[in-house]
N, C-alpha and C positions, 0 to 999 in steps of 0.2 A: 504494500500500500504506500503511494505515494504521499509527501508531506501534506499537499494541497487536499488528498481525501481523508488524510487522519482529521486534516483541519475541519472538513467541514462534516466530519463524521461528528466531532467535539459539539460544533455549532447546532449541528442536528438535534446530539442529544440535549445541549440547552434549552432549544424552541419546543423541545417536548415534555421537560420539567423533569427528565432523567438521569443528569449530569451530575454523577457522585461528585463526592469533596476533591477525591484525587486528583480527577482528570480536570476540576475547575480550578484547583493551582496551579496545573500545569496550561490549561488554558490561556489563564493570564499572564503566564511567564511568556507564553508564544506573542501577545499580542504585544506587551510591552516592550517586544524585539526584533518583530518582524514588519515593517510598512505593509507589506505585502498581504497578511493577517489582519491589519486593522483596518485596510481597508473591504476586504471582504466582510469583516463585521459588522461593518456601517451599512454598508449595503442590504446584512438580516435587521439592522439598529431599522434601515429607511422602511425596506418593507414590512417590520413589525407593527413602526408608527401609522401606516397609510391601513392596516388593519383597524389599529384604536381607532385611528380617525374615523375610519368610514360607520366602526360600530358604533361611536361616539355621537355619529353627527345623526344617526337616526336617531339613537336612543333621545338624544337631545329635541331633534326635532317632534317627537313623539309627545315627549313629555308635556313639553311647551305648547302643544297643541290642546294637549287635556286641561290643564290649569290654566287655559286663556280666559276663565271664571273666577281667577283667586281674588279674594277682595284682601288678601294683605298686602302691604306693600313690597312683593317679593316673592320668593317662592321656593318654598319648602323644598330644600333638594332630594332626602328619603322621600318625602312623600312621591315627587316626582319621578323618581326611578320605580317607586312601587305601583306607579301605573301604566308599567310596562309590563308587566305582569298578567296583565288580561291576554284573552286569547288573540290571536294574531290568523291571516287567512293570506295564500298566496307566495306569492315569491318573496315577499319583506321578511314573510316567518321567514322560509326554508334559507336565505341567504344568511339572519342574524343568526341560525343556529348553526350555519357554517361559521359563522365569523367570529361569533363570540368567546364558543370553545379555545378556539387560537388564541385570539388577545388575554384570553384569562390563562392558558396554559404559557405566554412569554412571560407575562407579566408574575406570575411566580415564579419562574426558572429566574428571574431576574432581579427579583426582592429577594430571593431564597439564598441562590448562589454568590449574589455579588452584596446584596444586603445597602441598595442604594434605594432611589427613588425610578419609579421607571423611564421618564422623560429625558433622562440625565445625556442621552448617547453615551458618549467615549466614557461619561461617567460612574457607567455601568461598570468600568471595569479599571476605576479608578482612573484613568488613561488624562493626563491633561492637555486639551487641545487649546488652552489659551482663552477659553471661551469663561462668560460671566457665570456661576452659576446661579441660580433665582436660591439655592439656601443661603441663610442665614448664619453668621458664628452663633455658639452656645452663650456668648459673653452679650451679645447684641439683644440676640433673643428674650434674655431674661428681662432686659431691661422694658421689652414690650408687655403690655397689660393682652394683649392680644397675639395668638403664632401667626396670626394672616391664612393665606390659602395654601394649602397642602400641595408641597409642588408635585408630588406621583398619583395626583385625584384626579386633574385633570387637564386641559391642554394650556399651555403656557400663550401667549404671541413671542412672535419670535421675530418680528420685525414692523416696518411701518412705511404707509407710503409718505415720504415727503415733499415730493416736486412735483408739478404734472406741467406740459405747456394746452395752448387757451382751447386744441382743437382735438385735445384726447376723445376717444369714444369709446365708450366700456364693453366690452361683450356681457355674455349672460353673467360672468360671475359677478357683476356691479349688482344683482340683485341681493347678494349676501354679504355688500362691505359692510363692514363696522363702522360704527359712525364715527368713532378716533380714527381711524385708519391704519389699526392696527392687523396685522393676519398674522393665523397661525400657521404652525405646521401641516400640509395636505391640505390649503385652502388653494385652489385653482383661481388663476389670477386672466383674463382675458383681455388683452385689447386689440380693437379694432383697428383705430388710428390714433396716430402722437405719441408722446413720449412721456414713459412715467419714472420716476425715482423711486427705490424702495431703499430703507436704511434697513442690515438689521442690527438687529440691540449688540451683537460681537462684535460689530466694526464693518463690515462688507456694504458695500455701496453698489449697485447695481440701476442700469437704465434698459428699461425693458424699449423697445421698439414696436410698436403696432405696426402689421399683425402679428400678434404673439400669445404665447399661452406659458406660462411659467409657474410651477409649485414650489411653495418653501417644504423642504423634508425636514429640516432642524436647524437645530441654534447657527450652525455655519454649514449650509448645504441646500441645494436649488435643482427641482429638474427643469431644463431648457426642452421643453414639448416641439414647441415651433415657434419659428420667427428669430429676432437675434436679440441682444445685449450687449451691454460693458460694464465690465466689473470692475473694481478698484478696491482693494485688498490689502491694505497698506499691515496688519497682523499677519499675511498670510493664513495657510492653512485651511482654506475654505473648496470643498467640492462640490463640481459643478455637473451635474449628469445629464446627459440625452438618448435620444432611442440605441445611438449607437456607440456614445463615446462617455469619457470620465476625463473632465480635466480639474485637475489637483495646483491650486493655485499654493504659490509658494511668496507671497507678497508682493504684488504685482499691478498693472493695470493689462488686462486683454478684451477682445472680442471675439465672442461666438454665436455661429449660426447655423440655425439646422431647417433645410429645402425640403421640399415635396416629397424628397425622395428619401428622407431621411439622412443623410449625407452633413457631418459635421465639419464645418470650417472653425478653425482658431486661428487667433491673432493675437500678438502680442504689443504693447505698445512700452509696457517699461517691467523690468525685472523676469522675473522667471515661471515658468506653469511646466507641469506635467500632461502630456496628453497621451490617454491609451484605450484603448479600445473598452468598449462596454462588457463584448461578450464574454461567459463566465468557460471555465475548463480548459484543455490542452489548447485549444485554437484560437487562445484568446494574444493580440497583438503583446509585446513588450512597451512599447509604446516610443513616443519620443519627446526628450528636453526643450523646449522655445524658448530661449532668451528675445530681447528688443528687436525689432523687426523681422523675425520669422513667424510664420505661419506653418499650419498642417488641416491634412484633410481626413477624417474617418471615414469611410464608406461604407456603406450598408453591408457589405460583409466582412465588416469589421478591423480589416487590414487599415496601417495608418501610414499618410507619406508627407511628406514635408510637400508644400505649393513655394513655387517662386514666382514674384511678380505682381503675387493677392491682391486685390484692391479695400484700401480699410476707408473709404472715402464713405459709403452708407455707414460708419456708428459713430454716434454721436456721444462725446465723450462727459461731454457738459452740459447740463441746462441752467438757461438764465434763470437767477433769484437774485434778489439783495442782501444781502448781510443786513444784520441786524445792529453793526456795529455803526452803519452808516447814516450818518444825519437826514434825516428826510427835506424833501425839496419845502415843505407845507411846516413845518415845523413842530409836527404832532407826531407822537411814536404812539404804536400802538401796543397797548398790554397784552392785547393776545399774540402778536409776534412774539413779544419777549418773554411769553411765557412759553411758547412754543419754537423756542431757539437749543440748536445743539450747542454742546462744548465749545465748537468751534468759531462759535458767531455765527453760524447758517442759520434759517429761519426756517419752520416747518408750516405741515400745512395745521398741524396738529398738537397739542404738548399735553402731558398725563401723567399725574404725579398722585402715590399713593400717599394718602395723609397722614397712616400710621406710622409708616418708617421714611418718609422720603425718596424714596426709590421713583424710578420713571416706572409706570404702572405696569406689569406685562401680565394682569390677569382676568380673566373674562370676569360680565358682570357676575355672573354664579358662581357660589362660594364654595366646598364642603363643609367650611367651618359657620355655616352659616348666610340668610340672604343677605350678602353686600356689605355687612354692617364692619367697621371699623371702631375700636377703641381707644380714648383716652393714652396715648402712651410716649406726653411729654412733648417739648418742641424739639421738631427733626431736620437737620439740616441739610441742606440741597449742594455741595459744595461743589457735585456735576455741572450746575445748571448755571451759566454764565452771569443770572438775574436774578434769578429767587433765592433769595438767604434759607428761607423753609418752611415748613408748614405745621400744622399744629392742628389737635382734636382738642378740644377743651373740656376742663373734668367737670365731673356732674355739680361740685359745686362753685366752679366758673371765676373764685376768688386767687389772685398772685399768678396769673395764667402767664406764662414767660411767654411774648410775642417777636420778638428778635433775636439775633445772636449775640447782640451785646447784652441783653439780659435785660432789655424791655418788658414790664410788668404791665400788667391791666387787667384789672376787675371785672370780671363779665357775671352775668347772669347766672339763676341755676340754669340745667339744664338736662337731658340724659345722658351726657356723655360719651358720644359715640355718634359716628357720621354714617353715609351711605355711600357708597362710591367712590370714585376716586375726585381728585380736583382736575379740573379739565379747559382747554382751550380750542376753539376750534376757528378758520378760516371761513370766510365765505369763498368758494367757490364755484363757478357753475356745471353746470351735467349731475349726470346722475350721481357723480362723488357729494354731490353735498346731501343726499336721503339715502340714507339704509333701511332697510326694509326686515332686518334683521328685529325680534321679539322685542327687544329691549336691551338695555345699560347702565342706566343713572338711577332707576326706579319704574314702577309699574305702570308700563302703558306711558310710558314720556315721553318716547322718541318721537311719535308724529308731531308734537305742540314745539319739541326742541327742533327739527329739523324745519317746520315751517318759519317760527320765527328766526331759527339763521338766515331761512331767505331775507327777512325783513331790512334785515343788518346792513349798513354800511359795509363792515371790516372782519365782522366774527362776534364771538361771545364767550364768556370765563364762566364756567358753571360750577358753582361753590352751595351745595344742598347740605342744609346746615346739620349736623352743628362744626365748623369747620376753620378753619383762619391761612390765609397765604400771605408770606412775607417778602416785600420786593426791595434787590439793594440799589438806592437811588445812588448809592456812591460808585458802585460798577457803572453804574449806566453814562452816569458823567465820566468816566474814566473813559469810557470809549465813543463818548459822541461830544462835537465840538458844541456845547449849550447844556442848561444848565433846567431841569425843570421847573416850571414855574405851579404850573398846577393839576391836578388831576382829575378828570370828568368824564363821568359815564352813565348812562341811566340804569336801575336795579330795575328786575320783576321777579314776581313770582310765578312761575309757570305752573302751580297746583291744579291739574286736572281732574281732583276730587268729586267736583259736583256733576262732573260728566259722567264720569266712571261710577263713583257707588252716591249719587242724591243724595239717597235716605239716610246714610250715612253719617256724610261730611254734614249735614243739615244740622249734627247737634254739636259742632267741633266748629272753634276758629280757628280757624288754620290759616297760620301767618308766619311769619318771617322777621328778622329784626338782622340788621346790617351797620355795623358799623366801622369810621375808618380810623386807624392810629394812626399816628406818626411819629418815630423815637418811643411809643409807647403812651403817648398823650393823645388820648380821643379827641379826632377832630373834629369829626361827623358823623351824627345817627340817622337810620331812616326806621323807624321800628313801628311795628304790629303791622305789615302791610301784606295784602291777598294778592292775587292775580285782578281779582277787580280794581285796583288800585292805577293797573295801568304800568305804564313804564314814569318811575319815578326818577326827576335829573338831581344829581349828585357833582358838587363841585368844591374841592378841597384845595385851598391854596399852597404855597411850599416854598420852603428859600435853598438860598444855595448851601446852606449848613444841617437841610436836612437829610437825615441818612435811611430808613427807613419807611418805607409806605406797607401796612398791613391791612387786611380787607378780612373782616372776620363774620360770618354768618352762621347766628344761633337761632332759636327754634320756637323765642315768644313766647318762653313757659313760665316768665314772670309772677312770681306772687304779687305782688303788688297791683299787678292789674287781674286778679282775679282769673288766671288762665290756666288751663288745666293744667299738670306738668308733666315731662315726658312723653309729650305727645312730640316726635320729630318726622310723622310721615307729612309725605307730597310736600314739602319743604323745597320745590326746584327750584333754587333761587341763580339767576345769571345776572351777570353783566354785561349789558348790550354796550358795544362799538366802544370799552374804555381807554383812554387815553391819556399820553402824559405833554402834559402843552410844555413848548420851551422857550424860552424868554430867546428874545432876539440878540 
């Protein structure tokens, strides 16, 4: 028996939950040693996940179709899975009882033997590929009131669109964007025409080209369906797959494309990639090196040859955006760029920040630990995020609430302690990317009222559902723009869809909102007890050049003082329409 069959004899008996102790030390000895080995694992790692996925995404769909009657604000995820359990008729059954056996048979060989999370890939088997992982230290952990979402429960995002230009056109998958514009692993990405940007959260930069079809498999891994891209890699390590080929970037910028006929073209434009054939067994190519200005061709039967002469003139390596670090022509920045700004000063279409630990958010609205709910656990600093100092849940009893990094105090309200969702920023955009049509994200049945009023918008919206606080450093921002903010202005609403949804309900509850804005820690401006009937209410906070903080904090109106129930934090959507920071001339 040759190495390659011992190897995937090993892999066999893992995918089947039959892989003594022995032969899974010796396992991992192979992987840790072999390129060769870890890449064929990834490959069971890809098609294990596109198994989850596919049972995931019924079970999901199923679910969510049954409890489109729950009048809580959220939804019980046992109870959800428990009614899937009813009978089933048809090709749905007989496929999920093909599929599910598998996913439940990897997914123990994989908690069992390697005793990690399943999501993890290279993780699985300790293997470090460089990549973020979504756990937590032990030391960090504790210090949360709350663990967050269980990362081997359910599917992570694992990247995000962030560019698109004006004449994109979606294919069918724009019916399942997310409304952040986040995707997971195994979401099928379609476009017609234009050009779109996707970051993912490891560092990999890629512009897809309509027409095209592209799936993310994992934290650093993409399959190119049809159509081309370019990728930029600057960590390396990121694999690239097609019907026929495997290119293995090693920190680089390339381009690849796959024709009619299946037929894989590469191109390299700076540093180095691997290109080899897809097909598995004796006949499978060795592949070949590309450094800066080589190319190579896969073909459909698999054999690889270098191209001379390529033309790299069809991929587009860049698309226009502005930096956020740039003074605008109007003298007004906008909060939701800056809050939806990477590391680097780029600007998104999109930004998402988990309020309990500060992290960019990479987790669906549905919890296992729970619907959506976040707790109290401290102010958390954002020290990724070029603008945001950080954010904060505020405790139930609302008093010495640290709201900055320098140790800005302020006295809030009681309260329940504990938010819903994450804190969010979104662009206006036009096409289909600006409505998703996906169940929901921020809370129950929101999404049509949230996606309508984006259209409304000028510029975007910051969605902060209380009880909640985000802190912005006005001293970065003058550090990178030539002016100086003067004042701050945006109109608040409450998108409470309550009396739509359950009447009789909401009919014996006010449900309202209270906002208000610090700065350095010293309340500048309240807007409190306000509904959705309320309207869009305008908000305008002055500011000098010595101040250093701006904080936007939204609680839940559970006030004793004014005789209001406490604890109540549902349909609490509170945004910020088109806020801005004006700058003195």
């Amino acid at each position: 028996m040759s190495d390659r069959e011992q190897l995937l004899e090993l892999l066999g008996l893992l995918c089947n939950g039959a892989l003594p102790a022995e032969q899974a030390t010796e396992l991992r000895a192979r992987l840790m040693a072999d390129t060769e080995a870890r890449l064929l694992y990834l490959d069971y790692v890809d098609v294990h996940c596109r198994l989850v996925e596919s049972a995931r995404r019924e079970a999901s769909s199923e679910a969510l179709d049954a409890l489109q009657g729950s009048t809580a604000d959220g939804i019980d995820v046992d109870e959800a899975i428990n009614t899937l359990d009813g009978p089933r008729s048809g090709a749905r059954a007989e496929r999920r009882k093909r599929v599910l056996p598998i996913v439940a048979t990897a997914a123990t060989a994989a908690a069992v033997v390697f005793g990690v999370g399943l999501y993890g890939g290279w993780g699985l088997l300790g293997v470090d590929r460089g990549e973020q992982s979504p756990a937590r230290s032990s030391s960090d952990a504790n210090n949360r009131v709350s663990a967050g979402p269980s990362v081997g429960a359910q599917n992570l995002y694992v990247a995000q669109f962030t560019n698109l230009t004006p004449d994109v056109v979606w294919g069918e998958s724009a019916k399942t964007q997310e409304f952040l514009l986040r995707v997971r692993r195994g979401d099928r990405v379609e476009i017609d025409k234009g050009l779109v940007q996707i970051d993912y959260y490891s560092g990999a930069k890629l512009i897809l080209h309509g027409p095209c079809v592209f799936v993310p498999t994992g934290e650093s891994s993409g399959r190119l369906e049809s159509g081309r891209l370019t990728g930029n890699v600057s960590v390396g390590d990121f694999l690239l797959t097609t019907p026929t080929a495997r290119v293995i970037d090693l920190g680089t910028e390339f381009g690849v494309s796959v024709n009619g006929i299946e037929e894989t073209n590469v191109c390299v434009f700076d540093g180095e990639v691997k290109v080899e054939s897809a097909l598995c067994g004796e006949a499978r190519d060795e592949g070949l090196m590309l450094t800066e200005g080589m190319a190579a061709r896969v073909a459909r039967q698999g054999n690889v040859a270098p191209l001379s002469g390529f033309s790299v003139e069809g991929f587009k390596r860049s698309l226009p955006g502005r930096s956020s670090s740039e003074a605008p022509d109007d003298g007004v920045v906008s909060l939701v760029e800056l809050m939806a700004s990477a590391h680097d000063g780029s600007t998104r279409l999109a930004g998402v920040i988990a309020p309990d630990t500060g992290d960019s958010d990479r987790h669906p609205w549905l919890r296992t630990d729970g619907p959506g709910y976040s707790l109290a656990s401290g102010y958390r600093r954002t020290d990724w995020h070029p603008y945001v100092d950080g954010v904060f849940i505020p405790t139930e009893s609302g008093r010495q609430t640290i709201v900055d990094s320098a140790g800005g105090v302020a006295d809030l309200p009681a309260s329940t302690g504990r938010t819903w969702g994450p804190i969010w920023s979104r662009k206006k955009i036009g096409g289909k990317a600006a409505v998703s049509s996906q169940h929901d994200y921020w809370g129950t049945d929101t999404l049509e009222v949230v996606a309508r009023r984006l259209g409304d918008c000028r510029t975007g919206m910051i969605g902060i559902h209380s009880n909640v606080g985000v802190t912005f450093d006005l001293g970065a921002l003058r550090d990178r723009l030539s002016g100086s903010p003067e004042s701050f202005q945006t109109a608040v609403c409450n998108l409470d869809n309550s009396r739509t949804r359950l009447p009789e309900w909401s009919a014996g509850y006010r449900l309202t909102a209270d906002v208000r804005i610090f700065v350095d820690g010293e309340l500048r401006k309240s807007v409190i007890d306000f509904a959705r009937s309320s309207g869009d209410l305008a908000v305008e906070v002055a500011l000098s050049a010595s101040d250093r903080f701006l904080t936007v904090v939204c609680t839940d109106a559970s006030d004793q003082d004014r005789d209001l129930p406490t604890g109540l934090d549902a349909y609490d959507h509170v945004v910020l329409i088109d806020p801005v920071l004006r700058l003195a001339d």
